[in-house]
ROTIMAR-933974 format. One record per residue (C-alpha): residue in three letters; y negated, z negated, x. Coordinates in steps of 0.001 Angstrom, whole numbers, padded with zeros to 6 digits, always signed. Layout:
BEGIN
ALAYZX...
END
This chain:
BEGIN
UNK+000000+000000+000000UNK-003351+001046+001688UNK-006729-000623-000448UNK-009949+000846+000710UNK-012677-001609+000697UNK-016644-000661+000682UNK-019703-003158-000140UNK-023102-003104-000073UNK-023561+000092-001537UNK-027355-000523-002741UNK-027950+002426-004464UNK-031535+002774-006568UNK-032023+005524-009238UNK-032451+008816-008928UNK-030605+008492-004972UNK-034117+006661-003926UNK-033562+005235-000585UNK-033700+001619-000463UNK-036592-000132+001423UNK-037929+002981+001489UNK-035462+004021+004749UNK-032294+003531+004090UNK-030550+006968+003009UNK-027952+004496+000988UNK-026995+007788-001506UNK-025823+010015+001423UNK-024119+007073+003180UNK-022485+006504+000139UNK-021263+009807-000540UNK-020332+010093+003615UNK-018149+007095+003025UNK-016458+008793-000104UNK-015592+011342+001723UNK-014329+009804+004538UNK-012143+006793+002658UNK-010368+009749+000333UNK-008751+011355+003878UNK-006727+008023+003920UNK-005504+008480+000775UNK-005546+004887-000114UNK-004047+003425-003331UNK-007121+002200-004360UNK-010373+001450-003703UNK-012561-001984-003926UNK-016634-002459-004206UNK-016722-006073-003615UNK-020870-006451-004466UNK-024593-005028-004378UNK-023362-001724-006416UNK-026999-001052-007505UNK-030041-002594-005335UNK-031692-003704-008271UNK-029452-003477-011177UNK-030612-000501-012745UNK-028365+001208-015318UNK-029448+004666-013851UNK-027920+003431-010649UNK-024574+002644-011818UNK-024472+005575-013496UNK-024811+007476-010312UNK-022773+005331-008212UNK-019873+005487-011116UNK-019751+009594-010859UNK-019315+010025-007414UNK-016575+007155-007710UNK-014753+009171-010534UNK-015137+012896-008459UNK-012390+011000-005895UNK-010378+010615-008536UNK-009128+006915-006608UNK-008625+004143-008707UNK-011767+001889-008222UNK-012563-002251-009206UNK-016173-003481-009359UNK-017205-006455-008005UNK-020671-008186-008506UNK-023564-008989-005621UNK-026225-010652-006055UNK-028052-007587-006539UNK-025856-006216-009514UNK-026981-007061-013055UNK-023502-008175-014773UNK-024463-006856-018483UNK-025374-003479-017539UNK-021833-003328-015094UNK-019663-004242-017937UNK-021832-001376-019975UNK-021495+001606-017756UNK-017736+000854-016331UNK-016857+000083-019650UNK-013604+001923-018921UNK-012801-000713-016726UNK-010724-002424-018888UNK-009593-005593-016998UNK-013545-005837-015951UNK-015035-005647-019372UNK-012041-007895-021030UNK-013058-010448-018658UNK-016650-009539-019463UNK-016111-010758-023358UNK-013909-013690-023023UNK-016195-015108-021148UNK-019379-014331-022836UNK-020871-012632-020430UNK-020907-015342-017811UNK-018480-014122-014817UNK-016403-010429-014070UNK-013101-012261-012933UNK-009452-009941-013183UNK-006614-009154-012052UNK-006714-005593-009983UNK-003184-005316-009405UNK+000222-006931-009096UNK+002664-004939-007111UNK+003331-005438-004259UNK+000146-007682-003693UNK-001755-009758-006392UNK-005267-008830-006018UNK-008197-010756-007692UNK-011571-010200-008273UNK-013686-013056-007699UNK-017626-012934-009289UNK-019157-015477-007149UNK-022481-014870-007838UNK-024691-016708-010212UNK-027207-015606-012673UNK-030796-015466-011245UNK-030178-017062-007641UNK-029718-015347-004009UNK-026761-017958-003534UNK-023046-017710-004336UNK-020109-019949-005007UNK-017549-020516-007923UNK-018363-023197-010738UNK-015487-024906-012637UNK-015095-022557-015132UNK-014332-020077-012457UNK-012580-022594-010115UNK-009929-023146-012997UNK-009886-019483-013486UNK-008646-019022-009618UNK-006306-021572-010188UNK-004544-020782-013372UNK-004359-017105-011965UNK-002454-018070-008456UNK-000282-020878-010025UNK+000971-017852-012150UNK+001557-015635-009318UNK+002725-018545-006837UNK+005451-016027-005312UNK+003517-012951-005269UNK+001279-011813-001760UNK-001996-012352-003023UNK-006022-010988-001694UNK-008660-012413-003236UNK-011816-010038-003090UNK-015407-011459-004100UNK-019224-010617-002641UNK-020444-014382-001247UNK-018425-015705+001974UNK-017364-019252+001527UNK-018119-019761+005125UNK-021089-019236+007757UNK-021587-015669+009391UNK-023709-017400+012133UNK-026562-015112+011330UNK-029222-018088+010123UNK-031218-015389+007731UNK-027575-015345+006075UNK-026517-018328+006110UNK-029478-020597+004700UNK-027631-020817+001283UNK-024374-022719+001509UNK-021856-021192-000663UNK-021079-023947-003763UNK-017649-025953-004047UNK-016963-024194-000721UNK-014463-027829-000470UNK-012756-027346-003467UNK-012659-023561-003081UNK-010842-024049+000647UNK-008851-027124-000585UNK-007693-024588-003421UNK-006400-022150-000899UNK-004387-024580+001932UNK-003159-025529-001681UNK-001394-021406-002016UNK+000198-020214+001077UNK+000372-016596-000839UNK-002720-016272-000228UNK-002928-013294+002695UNK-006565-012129+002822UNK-009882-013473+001282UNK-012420-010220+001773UNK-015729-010479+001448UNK-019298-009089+001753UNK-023114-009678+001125UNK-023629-010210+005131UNK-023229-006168+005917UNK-021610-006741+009300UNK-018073-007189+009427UNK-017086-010946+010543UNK-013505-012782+010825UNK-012233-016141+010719UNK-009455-018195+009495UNK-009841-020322+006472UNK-006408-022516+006598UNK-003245-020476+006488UNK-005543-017415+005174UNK-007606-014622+007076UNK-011155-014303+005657UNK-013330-011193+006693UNK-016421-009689+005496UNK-016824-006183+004989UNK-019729-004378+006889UNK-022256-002136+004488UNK-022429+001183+003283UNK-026098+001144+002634UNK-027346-000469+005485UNK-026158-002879+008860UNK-028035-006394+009367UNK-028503-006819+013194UNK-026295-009073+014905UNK-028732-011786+015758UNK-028088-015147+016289UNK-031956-016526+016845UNK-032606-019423+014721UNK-035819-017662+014193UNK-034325-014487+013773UNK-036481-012178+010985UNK-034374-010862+007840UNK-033942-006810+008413UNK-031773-003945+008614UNK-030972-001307+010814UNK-029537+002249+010223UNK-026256+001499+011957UNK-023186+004109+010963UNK-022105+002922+007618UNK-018649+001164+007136UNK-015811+000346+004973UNK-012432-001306+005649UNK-008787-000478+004785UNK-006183-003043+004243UNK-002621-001982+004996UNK+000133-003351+003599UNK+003226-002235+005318UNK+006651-003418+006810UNK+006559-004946+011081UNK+008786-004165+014117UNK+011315-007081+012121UNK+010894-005116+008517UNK+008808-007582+007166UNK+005929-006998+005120UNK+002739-007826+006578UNK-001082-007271+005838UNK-003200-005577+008450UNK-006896-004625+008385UNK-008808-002204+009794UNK-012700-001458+010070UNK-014054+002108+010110UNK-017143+003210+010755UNK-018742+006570+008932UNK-018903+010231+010518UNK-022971+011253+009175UNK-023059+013916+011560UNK-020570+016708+010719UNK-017910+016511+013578UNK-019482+013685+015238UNK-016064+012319+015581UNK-014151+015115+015923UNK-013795+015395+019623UNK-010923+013850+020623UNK-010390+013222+024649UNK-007038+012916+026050UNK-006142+009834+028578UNK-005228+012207+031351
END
């Protein structure tokens, strides 16, 4: 099983770019093209869709997505405006299900459940920059992985529950990050918590589990670590990540991940050198 994962798509109406330099339409459609030559299963946006929540935007966004003709899951970011997501992917049906029942507060589902489980976390709430999970969503999580207790599970959402070390990124603490981490030691099934919001990519362990964070299609966030570092972007190749599910050297199943970055030059990668 190979699940493409892309974030931080921040597209504006009408292809606009955002901030007024970043070409986010044409990195999105470079990434497009470049995730369909894998020929992955699926495909994941795990947050910031739309840089403002604009209907327009989604719209746009949604037919490029459809032209693959992958199967795709939205996830919301902070920038993404929840009502108007369940509106335009309203084909979505796990999405907008999740949508109604619970009245419009949080876009938590089940993607998929063979050969991995794979949830969709909404960690974002309603009118703040911040993420976490409340108890309603908490009780969610756990309900869903007691039920699938056997069953390989990732768990995709937009916030990190854990610093990137970039201060501009990190001055929000994500909320119940305890209970959320205490949840996890709690299911060994867990394999992979994927993230994004930060647009670089960034690893580390969180108990038995790897957690990474998915670098941006729309735009890269320097890697700075200055306490006083300023909050900006730079036009670094855009990114997405693949997740590969496949059996080892023993014929076990294990869960690899790769990071790819995003030919915008035709045959910019092309040439190929040999090692003799």
């Amino acid at each position: 099983m190979l699940i493409a994962q892309i974030s931080d798509l921040h597209i504006n109406p009408g292809g606009q770019p955002a901030y007024d330099k970043a070409d986010t339409l044409r990195n999105l459609e470079k990434t497009l093209a470049s995730l369909k030559s894998f020929c992955p299963d699926l495909v994941i946006i795990s947050g910031d869709i739309a840089d403002n929540g604009h209907e327009e935007a989604y719209l746009l966004c949604k037919s490029l997505l459809d032209k693959t003709g992958l199967p795709y899951f939205p996830i919301p970011g902070n920038h993404d405006h929840k009502p108007t997501m369940a509106r335009v992917f309203h084909d979505q049906t796990a999405l907008t299900s999740a949508f109604q029942q619970s009245d419009g507060r949080h876009l938590c589902y089940v993607i998929k459940q063979s050969p991995l489980l794979l949830i969709a976390m909404d960690t974002v709430f309603e009118s703040e920059h911040g993420g976490g999970l409340d108890e309603e969503r908490l009780g969610w999580l756990t309900k869903t992985l007691s039920a699938h207790a056997e069953k390989p599970t990732c768990i995709f959402m937009h916030y990190p529950p854990f610093l990137s070390g970039i201060p501009h990124m990190d001055k929000e603490p994500f909320k119940n990050r305890e209970i959320f981490a205490a949840l996890i030691s709690q299911h060994t099934q867990i394999r992979r918590i994927c993230c994004g919001h930060v647009h670089r990519p960034v690893t580390r362990a969180l108990g038995h589990a790897i957690a990474t964070i998915c670098p941006s299609v729309g735009m890269q966030i320097p890697l700075d670590f200055r306490a006083d570092a300023p909050s900006a972007f730079n036009q670094e190749l855009p990114a997405f990540m693949l997740h590969y599910y496949a059996k080892n050297w023993d014929n076990e199943p294990e869960l690899l991940t790769h990071m790819t970055s995003v030919e915008l030059v035709p045959g910019q990668f092309e040439v190929r050198f040999p090692f003799f």
